[in-house]
C-alpha positions in Angstrom: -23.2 59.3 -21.2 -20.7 56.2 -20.4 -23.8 54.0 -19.2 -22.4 53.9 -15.7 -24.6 56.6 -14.0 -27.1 54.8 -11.2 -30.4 55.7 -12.6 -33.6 55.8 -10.4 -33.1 52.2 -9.5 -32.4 51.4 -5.7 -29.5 49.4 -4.8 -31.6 46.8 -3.2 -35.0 45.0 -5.0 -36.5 43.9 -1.9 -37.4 47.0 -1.6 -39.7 47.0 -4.4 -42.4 45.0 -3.6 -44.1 46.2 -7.2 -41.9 44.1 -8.8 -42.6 41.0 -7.7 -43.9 39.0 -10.5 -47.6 37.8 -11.3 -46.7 34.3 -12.6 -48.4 32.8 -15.7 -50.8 30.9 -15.6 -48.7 27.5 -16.6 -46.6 28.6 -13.3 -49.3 28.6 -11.0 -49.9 25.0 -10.1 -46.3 24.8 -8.6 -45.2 28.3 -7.7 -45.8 29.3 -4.4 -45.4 33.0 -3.9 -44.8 34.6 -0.7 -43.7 38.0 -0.8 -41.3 40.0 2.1 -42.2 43.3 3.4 -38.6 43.7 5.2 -35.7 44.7 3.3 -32.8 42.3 3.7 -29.9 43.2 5.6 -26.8 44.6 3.8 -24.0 41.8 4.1 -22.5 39.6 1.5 -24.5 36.6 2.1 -27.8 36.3 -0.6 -31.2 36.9 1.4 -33.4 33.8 2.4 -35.3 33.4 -0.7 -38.5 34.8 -0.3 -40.4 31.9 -2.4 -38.6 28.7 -1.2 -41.4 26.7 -3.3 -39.4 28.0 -6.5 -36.2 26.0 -5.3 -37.8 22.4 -5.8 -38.8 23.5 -9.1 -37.5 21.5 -12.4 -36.2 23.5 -14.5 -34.2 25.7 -11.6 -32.9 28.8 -12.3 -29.6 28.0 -14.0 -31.8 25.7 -16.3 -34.6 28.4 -16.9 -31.3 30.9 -17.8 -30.4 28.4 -20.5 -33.4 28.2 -21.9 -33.7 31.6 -22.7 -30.6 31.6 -23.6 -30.7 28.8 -25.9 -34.0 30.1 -27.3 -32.0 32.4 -29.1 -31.0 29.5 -31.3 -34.0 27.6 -31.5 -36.8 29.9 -31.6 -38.7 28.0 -29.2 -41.2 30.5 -27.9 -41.7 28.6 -24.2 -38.9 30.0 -22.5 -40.8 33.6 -22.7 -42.7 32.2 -19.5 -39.4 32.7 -17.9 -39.3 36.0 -17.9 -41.4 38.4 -16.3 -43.5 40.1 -19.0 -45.6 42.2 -16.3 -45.2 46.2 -17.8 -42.3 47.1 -16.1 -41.3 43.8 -14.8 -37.8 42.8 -16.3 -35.2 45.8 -16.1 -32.5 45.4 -19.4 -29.3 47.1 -18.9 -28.0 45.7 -22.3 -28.2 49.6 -23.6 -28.6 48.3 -27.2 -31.7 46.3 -26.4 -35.2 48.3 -25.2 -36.4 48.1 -21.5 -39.0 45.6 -20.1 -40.0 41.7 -21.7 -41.9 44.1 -24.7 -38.7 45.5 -25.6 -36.6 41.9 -25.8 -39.3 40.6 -27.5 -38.9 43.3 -30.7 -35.2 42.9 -30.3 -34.3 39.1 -30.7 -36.3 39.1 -34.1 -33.9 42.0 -35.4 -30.4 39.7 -34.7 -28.9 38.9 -38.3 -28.9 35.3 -38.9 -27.6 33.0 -38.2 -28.2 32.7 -34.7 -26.6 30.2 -32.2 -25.5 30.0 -29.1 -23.2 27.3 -26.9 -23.0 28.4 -23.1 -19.7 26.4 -21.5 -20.7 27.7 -18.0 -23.3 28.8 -15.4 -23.3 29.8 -12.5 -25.4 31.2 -9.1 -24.9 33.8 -6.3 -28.2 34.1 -4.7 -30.8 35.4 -6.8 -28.5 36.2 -9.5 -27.1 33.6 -12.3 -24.7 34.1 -14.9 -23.3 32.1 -17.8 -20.6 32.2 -20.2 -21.5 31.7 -23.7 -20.6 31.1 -27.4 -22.7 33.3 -29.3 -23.2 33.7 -33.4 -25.7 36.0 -34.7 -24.7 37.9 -37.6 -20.8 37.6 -36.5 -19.4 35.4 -33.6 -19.1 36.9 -30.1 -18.0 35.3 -26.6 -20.6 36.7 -23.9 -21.6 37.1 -20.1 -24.9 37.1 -19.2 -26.6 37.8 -15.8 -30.2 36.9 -15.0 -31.7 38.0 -11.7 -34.7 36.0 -10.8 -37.3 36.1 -8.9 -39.8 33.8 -7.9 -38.5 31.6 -11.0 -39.0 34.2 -13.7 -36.2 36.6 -14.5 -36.6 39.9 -14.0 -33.1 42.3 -15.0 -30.6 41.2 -17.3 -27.1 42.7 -17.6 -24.1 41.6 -20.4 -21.1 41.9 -22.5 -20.2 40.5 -25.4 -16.4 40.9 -27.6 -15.8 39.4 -30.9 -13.4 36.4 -29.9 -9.7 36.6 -30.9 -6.8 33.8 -29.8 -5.6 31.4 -29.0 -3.8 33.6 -27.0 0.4 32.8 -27.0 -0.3 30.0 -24.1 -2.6 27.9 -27.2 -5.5 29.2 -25.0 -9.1 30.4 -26.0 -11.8 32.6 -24.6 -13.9 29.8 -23.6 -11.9 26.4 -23.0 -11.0 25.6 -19.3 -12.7 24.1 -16.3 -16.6 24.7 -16.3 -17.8 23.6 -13.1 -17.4 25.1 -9.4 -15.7 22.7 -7.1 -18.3 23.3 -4.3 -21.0 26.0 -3.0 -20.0 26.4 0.0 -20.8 29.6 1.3 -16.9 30.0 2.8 -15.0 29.2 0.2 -17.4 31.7 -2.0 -16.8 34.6 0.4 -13.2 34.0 0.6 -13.2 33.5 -3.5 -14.6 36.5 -3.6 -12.6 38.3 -1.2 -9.5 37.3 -3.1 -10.7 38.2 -6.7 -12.1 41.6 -5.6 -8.0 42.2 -4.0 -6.7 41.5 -7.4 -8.9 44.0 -9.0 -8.8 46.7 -6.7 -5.6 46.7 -5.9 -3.5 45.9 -8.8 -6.3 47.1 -12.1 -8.2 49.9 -10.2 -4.9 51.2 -8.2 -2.1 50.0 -10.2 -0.3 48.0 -7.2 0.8 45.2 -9.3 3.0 44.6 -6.0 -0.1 42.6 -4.6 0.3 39.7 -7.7 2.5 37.9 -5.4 -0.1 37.9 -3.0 -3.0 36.8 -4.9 -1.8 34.5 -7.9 -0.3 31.3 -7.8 2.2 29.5 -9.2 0.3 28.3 -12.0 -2.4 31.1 -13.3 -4.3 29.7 -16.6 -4.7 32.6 -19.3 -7.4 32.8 -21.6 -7.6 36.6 -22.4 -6.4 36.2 -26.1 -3.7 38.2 -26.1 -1.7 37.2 -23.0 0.5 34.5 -21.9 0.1 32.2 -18.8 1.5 33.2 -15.6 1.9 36.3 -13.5 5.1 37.4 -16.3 2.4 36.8 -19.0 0.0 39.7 -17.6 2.5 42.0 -16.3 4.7 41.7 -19.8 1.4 42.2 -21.8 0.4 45.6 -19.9 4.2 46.6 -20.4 3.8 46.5 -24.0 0.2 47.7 -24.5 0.8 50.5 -22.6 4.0 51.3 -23.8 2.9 51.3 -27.0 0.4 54.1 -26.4 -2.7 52.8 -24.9 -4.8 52.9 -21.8 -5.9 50.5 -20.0 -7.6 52.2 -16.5 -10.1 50.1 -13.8 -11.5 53.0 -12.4 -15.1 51.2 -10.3 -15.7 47.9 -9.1 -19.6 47.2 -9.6 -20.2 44.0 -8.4 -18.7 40.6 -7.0 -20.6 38.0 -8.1 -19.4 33.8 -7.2 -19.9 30.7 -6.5 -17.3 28.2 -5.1 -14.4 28.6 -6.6 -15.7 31.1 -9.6 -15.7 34.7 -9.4 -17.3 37.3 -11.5 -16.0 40.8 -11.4 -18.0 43.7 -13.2 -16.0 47.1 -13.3 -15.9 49.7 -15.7 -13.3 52.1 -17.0 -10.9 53.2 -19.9 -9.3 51.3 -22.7 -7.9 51.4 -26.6 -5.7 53.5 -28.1 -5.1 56.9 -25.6 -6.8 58.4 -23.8 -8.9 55.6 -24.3 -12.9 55.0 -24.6 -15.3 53.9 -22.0 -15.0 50.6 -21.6 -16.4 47.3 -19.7 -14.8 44.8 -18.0 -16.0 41.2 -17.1 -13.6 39.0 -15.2 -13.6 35.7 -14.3 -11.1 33.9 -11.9 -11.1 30.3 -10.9 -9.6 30.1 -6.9 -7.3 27.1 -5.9 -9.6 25.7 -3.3 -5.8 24.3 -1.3 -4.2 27.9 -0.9 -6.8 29.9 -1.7 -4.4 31.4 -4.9 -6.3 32.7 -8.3 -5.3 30.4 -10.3 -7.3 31.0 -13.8 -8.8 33.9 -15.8 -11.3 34.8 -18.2 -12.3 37.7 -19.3 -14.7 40.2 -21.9 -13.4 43.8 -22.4 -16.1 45.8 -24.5 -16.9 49.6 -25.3 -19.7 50.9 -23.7 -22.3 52.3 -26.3 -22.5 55.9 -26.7 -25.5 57.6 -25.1 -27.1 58.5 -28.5 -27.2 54.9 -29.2 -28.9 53.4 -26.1 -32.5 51.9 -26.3 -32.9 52.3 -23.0 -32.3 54.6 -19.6 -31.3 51.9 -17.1 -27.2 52.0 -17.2 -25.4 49.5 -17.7 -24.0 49.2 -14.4 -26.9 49.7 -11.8 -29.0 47.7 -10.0 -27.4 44.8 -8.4 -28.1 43.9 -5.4 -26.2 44.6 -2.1 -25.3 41.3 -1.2 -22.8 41.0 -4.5 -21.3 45.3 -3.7 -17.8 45.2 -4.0 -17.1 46.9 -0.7 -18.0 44.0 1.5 -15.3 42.0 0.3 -12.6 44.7 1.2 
């Protein structure tokens, strides 16, 4: 009923052969597909890319995710060849929008103009890549989107989107501050990770705010729009939202998504007014690559839809793959 149950999706999609993509015919000159009949090993590094030739493509996958993105502005109907349109070939866990390509394709032409959309960021763990966007369509929202693709066409799509507020009491806004990783390094993202997941499940999920000194530095950049800078910012703004009756309760970690310095954490939980409603959260750190200290956040807090709403049977929460599960970076 909250969109979180795990559906009949497994954990990990190579494991479904089925959905590898049949690529269109204007892919077929440069795609070379080469599919894996082993499932890849549950750790926290991505598997070897099963279609290498898709790598030395132009557009790559963070530039095939901003054209569909951007299509949303500008109508232009060739970024549908980035996305799987096979009959049961792209998985939507937006629970307003219909499953498969069939189902975004009836839904984009319903958004009340006008439409635009600015992403400020993107970036890629693996197979998965995720940006952070300015959207208008019918009202202005601040969104994150993640594309999983395979074999350069995308084929599941998860998001949240919140109605912007700020600046925030720091001058801040949702989307201002740095907007590229500092490296890819596969170290410094597993240690990224490991830190941003600490913050969450230690002080959000189990209310440890004793492990802030651990994990945030001196400096710590706010762009939630209603908190201050710094580690007194955050712990005086959950002082007064909760004391003023409301709920604010991390309850699951989902995934850990990063690269570099960037860190993506999707949880779900409770939030509002008490006993509060279910709720998503979408956070975004930014690691200090010289101590290793979180030193920025971003972040989109949105209800999940009630069940007699949803288009679709997918959740909103399943399906990503093991390599970003938040256990591994315990």
């Amino acid at each position: 009923a909250d969109g979180s149950a795990e559906t009949a999706l497994p954990s990990s999609k190579r494991l479904r052969a089925q959905r590898r993509p049949d690529v269109p015919p204007m892919l077929k000159s440069v795609l070379l597909l080469s599919l894996s009949s082993g499932a890849a090993a549950f750790s926290a590094t991505p598997p070897v890319d099963t279609c290498p030739a898709t790598e030395l493509l132009i557009p790559t996958a963070k530039d095939r995710m901003l054209a569909v993105i951007n299509s949303l502005e500008t109508g232009d109907p060739s970024a549908f060849a980035y996305v799987n349109q096979d009959p049961g070939g792209f998985t939507q866990h937006n629970l307003l929008i219909p499953d498969g390509f069939s189902g975004l394709a009836s839904f984009l032409p319903t958004l009340p103009p006008p439409v635009t959309s600015d992403v400020k960021r993107v970036f890629r763990d693996g197979d998965l890549t995720w940006a952070h966007t300015e959207y208008n369509f019918g009202g202005p929202n601040v969104g994150f989107d993640i594309f999983e693709f395979e074999c350069g066409l995308a084929v599941e799509h998860w998001d949240n989107l919140q109605p912007p507020a700020g600046p925030n009491p720091s001058g801040r806004t949702m989307l201002d501050g740095l907007i590229q990783a500092s490296t890819s390094d596969p170290g410094v993202t597993l240690a990224s990770k490991k830190m941003a997941y600490k913050l969450v499940s230690r002080a959000l999920v189990a209310g440890d705010t004793s492990v802030l000194d651990e994990v945030i530095g001196d400096t710590y950049l706010q762009h939630n729009p209603e908190m201050a800078d710094g580690k007194d910012g955050l712990l005086a703004w959950f002082g007064a939202y909760i004391g003023a009756g409301n709920v604010i309760s991390y309850t699951k970690i989902h995934a850990v998504l990063g690269q570099g310095d960037f860190v993506l954490v999707v949880s779900e939980g409770l939030y509002g007014p008490s006993p509060g409603v279910a709720t998503a959260f979408y956070d975004m750190f930014r690691v200090n690559l010289s101590d290793g200290m979180i030193v920025e956040h971003w972040d989109v807090i949105a209800a999940i839809p009630p069940s007699e709403d949803h288009a679709n049977t997918n959740g909103m929460f399943s399906g990503f793959p093991d390599y970003v599960q938040p256990e591994l970076f315990a």
